[in-house]
C-alpha positions in Angstrom: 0.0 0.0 0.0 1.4 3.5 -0.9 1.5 6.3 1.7 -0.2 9.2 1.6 1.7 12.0 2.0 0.4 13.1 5.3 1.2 9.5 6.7 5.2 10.5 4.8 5.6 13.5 6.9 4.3 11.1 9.9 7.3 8.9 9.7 10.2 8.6 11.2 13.4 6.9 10.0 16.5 5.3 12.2 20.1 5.2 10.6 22.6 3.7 12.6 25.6 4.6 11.7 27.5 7.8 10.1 30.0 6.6 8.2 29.8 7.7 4.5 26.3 4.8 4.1 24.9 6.2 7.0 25.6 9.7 6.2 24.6 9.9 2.7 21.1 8.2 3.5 20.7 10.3 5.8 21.4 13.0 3.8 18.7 11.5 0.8 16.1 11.0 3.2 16.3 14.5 4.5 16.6 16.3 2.0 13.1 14.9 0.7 11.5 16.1 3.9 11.6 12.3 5.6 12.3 12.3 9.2 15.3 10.9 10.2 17.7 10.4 13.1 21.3 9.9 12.3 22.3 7.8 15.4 26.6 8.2 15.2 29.0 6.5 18.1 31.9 8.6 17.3 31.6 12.0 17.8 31.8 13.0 14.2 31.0 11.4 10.9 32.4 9.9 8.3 35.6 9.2 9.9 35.5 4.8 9.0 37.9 3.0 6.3 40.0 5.2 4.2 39.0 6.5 1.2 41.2 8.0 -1.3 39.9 7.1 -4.8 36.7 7.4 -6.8 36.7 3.8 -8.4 34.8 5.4 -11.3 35.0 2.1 -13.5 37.0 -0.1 -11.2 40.3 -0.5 -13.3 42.2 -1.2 -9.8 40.4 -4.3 -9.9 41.0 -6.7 -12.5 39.7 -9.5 -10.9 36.4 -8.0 -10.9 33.5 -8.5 -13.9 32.7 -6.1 -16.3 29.3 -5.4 -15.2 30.9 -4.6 -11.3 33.1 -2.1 -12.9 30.1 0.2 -14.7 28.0 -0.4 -11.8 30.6 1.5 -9.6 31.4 3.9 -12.9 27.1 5.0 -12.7 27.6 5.0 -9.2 30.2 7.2 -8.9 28.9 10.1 -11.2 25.9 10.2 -8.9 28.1 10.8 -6.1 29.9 13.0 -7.4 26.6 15.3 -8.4 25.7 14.8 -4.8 29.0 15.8 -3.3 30.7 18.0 -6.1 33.5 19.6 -4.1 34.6 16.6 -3.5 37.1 14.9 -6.7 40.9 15.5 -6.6 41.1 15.8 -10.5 44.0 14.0 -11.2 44.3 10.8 -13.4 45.5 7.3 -12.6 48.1 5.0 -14.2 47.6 1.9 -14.6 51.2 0.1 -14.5 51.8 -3.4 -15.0 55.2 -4.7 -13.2 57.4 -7.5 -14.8 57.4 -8.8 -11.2 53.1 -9.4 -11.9 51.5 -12.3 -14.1 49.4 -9.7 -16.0 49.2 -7.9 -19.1 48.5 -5.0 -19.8 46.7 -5.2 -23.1 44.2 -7.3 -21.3 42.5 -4.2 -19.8 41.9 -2.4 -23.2 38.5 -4.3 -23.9 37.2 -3.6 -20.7 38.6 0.3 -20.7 36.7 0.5 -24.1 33.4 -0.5 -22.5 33.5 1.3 -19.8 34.1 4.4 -22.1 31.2 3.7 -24.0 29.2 3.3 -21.2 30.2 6.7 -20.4 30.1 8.3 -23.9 25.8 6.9 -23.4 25.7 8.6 -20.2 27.1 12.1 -20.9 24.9 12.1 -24.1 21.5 11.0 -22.0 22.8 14.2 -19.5 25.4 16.4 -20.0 25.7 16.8 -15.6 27.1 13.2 -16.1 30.7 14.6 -17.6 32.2 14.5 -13.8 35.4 12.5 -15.3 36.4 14.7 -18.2 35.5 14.4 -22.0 34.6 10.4 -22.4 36.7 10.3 -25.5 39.4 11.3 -23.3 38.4 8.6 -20.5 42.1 6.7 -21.0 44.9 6.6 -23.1 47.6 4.2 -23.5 51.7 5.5 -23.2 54.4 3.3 -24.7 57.8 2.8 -23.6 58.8 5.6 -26.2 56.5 8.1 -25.6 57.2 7.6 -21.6 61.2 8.3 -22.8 59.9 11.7 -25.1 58.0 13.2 -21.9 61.7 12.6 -19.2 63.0 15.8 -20.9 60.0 17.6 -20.5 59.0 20.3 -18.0 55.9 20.0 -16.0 53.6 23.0 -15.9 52.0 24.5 -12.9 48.8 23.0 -13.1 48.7 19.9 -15.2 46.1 20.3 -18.1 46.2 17.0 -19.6 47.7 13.5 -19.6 51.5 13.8 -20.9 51.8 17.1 -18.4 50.8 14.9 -15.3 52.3 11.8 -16.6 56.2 14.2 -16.9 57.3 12.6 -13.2 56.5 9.2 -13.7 58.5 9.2 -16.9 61.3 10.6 -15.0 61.3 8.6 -11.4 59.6 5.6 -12.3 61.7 2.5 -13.2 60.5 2.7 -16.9 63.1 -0.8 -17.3 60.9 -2.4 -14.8 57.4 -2.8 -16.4 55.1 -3.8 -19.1 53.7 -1.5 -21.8 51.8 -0.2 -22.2 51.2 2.1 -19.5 47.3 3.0 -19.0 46.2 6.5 -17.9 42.5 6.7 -17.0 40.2 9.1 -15.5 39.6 7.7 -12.4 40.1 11.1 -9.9 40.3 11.2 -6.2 38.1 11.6 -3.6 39.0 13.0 -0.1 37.0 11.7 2.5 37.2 14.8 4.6 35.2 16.6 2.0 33.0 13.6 2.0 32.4 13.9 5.3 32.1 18.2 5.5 30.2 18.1 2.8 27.3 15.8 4.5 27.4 17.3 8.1 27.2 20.9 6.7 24.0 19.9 4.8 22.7 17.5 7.4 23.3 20.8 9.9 20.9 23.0 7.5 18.0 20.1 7.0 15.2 20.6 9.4 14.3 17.2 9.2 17.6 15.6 10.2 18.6 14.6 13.6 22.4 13.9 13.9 22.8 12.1 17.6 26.7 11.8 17.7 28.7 10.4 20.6 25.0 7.6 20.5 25.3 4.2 21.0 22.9 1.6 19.9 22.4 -0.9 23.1 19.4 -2.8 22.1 16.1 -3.2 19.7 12.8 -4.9 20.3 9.6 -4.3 18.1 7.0 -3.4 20.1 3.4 -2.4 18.0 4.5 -3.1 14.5 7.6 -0.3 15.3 11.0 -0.7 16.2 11.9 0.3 20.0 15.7 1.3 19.8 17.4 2.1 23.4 20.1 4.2 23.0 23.1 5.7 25.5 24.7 8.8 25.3 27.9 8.6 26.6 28.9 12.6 27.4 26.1 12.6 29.6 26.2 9.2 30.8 22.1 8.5 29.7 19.6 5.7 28.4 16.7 6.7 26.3 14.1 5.3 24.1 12.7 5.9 20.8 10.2 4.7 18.4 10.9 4.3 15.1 8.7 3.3 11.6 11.9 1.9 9.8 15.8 1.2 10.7 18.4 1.7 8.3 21.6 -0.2 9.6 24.5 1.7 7.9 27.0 0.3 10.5 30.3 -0.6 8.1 32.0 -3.4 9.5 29.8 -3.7 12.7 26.8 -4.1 10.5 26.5 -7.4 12.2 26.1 -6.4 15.3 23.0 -5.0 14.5 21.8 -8.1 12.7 21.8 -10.1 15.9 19.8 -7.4 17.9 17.6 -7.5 15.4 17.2 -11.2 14.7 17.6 -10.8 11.1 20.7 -13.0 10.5 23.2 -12.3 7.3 26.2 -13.8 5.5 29.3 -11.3 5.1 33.0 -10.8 5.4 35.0 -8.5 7.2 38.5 -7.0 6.2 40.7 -5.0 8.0 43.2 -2.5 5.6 45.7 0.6 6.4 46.9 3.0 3.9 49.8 4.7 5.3 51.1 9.0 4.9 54.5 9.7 3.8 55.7 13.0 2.6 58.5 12.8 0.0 60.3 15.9 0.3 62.7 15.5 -2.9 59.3 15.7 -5.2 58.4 18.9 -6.2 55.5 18.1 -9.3 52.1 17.3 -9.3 52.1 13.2 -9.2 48.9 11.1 -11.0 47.7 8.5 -8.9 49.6 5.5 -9.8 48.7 1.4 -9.5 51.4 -0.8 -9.8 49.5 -4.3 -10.2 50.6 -7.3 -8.2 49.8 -10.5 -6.6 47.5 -9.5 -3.5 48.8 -10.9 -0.3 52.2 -11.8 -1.6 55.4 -9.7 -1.9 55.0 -8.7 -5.0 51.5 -7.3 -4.1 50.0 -4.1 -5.6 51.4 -0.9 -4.7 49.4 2.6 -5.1 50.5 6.0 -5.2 48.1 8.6 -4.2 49.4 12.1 -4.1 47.9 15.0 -2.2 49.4 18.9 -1.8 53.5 19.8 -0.3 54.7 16.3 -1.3 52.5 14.2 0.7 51.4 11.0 -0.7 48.9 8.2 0.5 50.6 4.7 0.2 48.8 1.1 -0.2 50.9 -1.7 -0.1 49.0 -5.3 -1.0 51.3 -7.3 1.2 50.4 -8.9 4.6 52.9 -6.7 6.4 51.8 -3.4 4.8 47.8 -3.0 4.0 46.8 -6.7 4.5 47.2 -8.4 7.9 47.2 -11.7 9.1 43.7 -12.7 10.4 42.2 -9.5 8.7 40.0 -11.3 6.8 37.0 -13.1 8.7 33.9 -14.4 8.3 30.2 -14.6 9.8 29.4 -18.2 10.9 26.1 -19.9 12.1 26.1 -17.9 15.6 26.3 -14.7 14.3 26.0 -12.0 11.4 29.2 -10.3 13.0 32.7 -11.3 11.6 35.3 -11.4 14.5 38.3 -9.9 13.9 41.6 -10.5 16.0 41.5 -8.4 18.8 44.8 -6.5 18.0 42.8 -5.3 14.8 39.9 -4.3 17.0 42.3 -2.5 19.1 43.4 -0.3 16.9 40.2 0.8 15.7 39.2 1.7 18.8 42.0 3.0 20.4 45.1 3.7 17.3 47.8 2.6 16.9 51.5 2.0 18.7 53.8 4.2 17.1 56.2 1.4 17.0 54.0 -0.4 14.6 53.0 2.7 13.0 56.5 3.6 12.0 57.5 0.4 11.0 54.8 -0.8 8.4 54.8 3.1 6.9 58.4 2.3 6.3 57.8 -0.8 4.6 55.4 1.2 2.5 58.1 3.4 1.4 60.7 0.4 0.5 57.5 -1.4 -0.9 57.2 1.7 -3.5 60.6 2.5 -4.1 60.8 -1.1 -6.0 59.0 1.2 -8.7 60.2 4.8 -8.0 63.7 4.1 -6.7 64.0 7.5 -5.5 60.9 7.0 -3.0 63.6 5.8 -0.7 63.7 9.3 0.6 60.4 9.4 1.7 59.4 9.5 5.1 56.7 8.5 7.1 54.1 11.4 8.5 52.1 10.1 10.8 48.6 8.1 11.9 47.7 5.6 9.2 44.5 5.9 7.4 42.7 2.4 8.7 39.9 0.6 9.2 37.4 -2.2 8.2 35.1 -3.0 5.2 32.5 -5.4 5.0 31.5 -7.8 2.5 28.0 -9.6 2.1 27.9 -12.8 1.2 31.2 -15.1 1.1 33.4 -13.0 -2.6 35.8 -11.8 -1.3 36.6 -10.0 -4.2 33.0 -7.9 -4.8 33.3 -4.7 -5.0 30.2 -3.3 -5.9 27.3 -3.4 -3.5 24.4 -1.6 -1.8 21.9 -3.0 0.4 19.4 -5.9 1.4 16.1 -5.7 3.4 14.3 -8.2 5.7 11.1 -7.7 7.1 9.8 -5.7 9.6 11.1 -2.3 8.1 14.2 -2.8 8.4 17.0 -2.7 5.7 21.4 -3.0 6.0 23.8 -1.2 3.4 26.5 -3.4 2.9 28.5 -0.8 0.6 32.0 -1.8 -0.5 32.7 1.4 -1.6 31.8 4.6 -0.8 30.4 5.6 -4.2 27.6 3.0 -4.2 26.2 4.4 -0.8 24.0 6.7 -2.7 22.7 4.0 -4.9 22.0 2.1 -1.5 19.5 5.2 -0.7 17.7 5.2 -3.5 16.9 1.7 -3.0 15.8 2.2 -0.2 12.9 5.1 -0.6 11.9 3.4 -3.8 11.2 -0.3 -1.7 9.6 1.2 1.4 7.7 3.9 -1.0 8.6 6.7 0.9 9.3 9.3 -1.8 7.3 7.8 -4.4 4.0 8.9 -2.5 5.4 12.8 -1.9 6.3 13.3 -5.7 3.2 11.7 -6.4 1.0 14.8 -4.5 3.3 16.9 -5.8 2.3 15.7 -9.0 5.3 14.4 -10.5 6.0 10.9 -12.0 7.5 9.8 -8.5 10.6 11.8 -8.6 12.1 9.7 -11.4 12.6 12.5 -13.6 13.7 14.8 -11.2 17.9 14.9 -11.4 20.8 14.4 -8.6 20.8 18.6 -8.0 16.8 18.8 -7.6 16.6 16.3 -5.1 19.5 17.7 -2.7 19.2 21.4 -3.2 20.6 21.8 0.2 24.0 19.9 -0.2 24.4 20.3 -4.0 24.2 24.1 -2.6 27.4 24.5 -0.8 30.7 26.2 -1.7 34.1 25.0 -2.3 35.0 27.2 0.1 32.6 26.1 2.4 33.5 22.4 2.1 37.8 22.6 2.5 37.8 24.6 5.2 35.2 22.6 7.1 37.5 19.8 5.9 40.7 20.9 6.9 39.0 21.3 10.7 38.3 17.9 10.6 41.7 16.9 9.4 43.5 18.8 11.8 40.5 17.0 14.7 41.3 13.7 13.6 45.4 14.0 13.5 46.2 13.8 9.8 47.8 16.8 7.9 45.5 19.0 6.2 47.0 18.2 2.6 44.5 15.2 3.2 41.6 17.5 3.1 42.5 20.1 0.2 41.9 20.0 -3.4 44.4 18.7 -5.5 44.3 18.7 -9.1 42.9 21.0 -11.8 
């Protein structure tokens, strides 16, 4: 049965959790004039896994199926209308090392699809060109025309590939890998803009609650609604509220909230770091760069993400660098919640000993200076970007996924990625009915039509301006260097 729109503005909605899921549903719901409370433990949001890249076609992945990497490619254009001061526009290489399996001519069928993809979408909405001209999506650079662009000198602001590809011709072991070499718009994303972006908008919505520093205790149904008792930990109190529905947007302890409320669910849990180096020798403006590799062996992938003053973000697929022993778990019979080791758990909750900090940021650095030699320099720069992702169902390689519902109102994002938390949300209004019925007594054909920047006036509103420096606070709040929160790129 569809709502009337009096029975809408009647309802209210529980998300628990504000990570970048929770967060950005919140955000949907809100800015459609649903009633939600944002129910956050932490005393900020958006502050989970790290999140450094767009993933706008999934070319990191090559494990992953075609159809995976254009659902992530739609995905990520919507999330980029929603949060548009959010992209570091830079592009990514895509290197293939003699010490990997792969080759590099296997991505160009895929690449090409993907572009055509987004050559459809651009021409059914012009909005849709977030990642540049589509015939421009990639190009492919040969060992020759690497060796033209090493006597070349970069410009101030890199306009176009060979300009931002100058360093990597002139650091990179260019004796050490397959061509060709594959640049492709896939941009940044900074997760502090992420996360100013939605609680600067979420601040201006008068029908948003955000309850930070609020922990979920327990959950009963109790006259066909959901009972949720909650504690507030600056004050020290207990209090209940009724809710219609409950979004679980929890991340990693999405589980948790399975159990209370008896709705059991298969899914993984992984544990990653991603660790801050500044390399003081560079003085350009670096692309993203992949180097492929075996994952979980010492030849494992290694990614170069560069922000502002010669700080770069460092991945290292090895087990003593990103990956770590027992950081992959599952669900099992007794419950929806993965266990992780409770080192790992440790260091969510209370960071990291420096001794262990230093040491794995340091194998980061040797780890990339197999590829750039001259990364040896580097050093490291403090707290790790860290934390765990889940993963429904028992692939440990999916990477694109949004949500599931049981009954009784009540529905779990089980994002992979950030960009498909949007997605997630409109799932979400469009199985429970909750827009539908307001854009059908406002007479329109159930906001299908309506695009990205009519639906969030409020957030698609703010400035850059607005966005950084709220960012950069919540840099400098969280202990990371405010490089990490400024716009990098063109």
């Amino acid at each position: 049965m569809t709502l009337n729109i009096d029975q809408i503005a009647q309802k209210k909605v529980a998300v628990i959790g504000g990570g970048i899921a929770g967060a950005t549903t919140a955000l949907h719901l809100a800015e459609q004039g649903i009633h939600i409370d944002l129910i956050e433990k932490n005393d900020s949001l958006v502050c989970g896994p790290p999140i450094c890249h767009l993933h706008a076609g999934g070319n990191l992945y090559r494990e992953i199926s075609v159809e995976q990497c254009i659902e992530l490619l739609e995905q990520s254009i919507d999330s980029v209308r929603l949060y548009p001061h959010t992209l570091n526009k830079r592009p990514t290489l895509i290197v293939v090392p003699h010490s990997d399996g792969g080759d590099p001519m296997a991505l160009l069928s895929r690449l090409e699809q993907i572009r055509t993809v987004y050559q459809e979408l651009v021409a059914k909405d012009e909005a849709n060109q977030v990642l540049g001209n589509p015939l421009d999506y990639f190009k492919l650079y040969s060992r020759d025309d690497l060796e033209k662009l090493k006597s070349a000198e970069q410009v101030d602001c890199p306009q176009d590939y060979d300009q931002w590809l100058i360093p990597f011709a002139q650091f990179a072991d260019l004796e050490g890998i397959k061509y060709p070499v594959v640049a492709v718009n896939e941009f940044g994303w900074s997760v502090f803009r992420i996360a100013a972006s939605a609680m600067l908008a979420l601040e201006k919505l008068p029908t948003s609650r955000v309850m930070v520093s609020t922990k979920l205790v327990d959950m009963t149904r109790v006259n066909d609604q959901w009972q949720l008792t909650l504690h507030h930990q600056p004050s020290n109190t207990t209090m209940q509220h009724d809710y219609d529905y409950v979004i679980n947007a929890c991340g990693f302890e999405t589980g948790i909230v399975d159990d209370l409320a008896d709705a059991p669910r298969q899914r993984m849990v992984e544990f990653k770091a991603a660790y801050v180096t500044q390399w003081a020798q560079n003085q350009q403006w670096w692309p993203e760069v992949i180097f492929h590799g075996p994952r979980g062996t010492p030849n494992g992938m290694a990614q170069l993400t560069p922000y502002s003053n010669s700080i770069f973000q460092l991945h290292g697929m090895t087990k003593d660098i990103t990956l770590f022993d027992g950081g992959l778990v599952a669900s099992n019979s007794l419950t929806s919640q993965p266990q992780l080791p409770s080192r790992l758990v440790d260091k969510i909750a209370q960071g990291w000993c420096e001794s262990v900090r230093v040491a794995r940021s340091n194998r980061a650095i040797e780890h990339m200076s197999r590829f750039v030699p001259d990364y040896a320099s580097a050093i490291e720069f403090g707290t790790p970007l860290y934390g765990a992702q889940q993963i429904p169902g028992s692939d440990d390689t999916l990477r694109a996924a949004d949500v599931s519902f049981s009954e009784k109102n009540y529905a779990r994002i089980e994002v992979v990625k950030g960009s498909s938390a949007l997605e997630a949300a409109k799932k979400i209004v469009s199985q429970w009915q909750l827009v539908q019925s307001v854009a059908e007594e406002a007479g329109t054909a159930a906001g299908a039509n309506r695009s990205i920047e009519a639906i969030h006036p409020i957030s698609c509103a703010l400035s850059e301006q607005q966005v950084v420096e709220k960012a950069q606070q919540l840099a400098v709040e969280r202990g990371y260097p405010i490089e990490l929160a400024q716009v990098y790129g063109k």
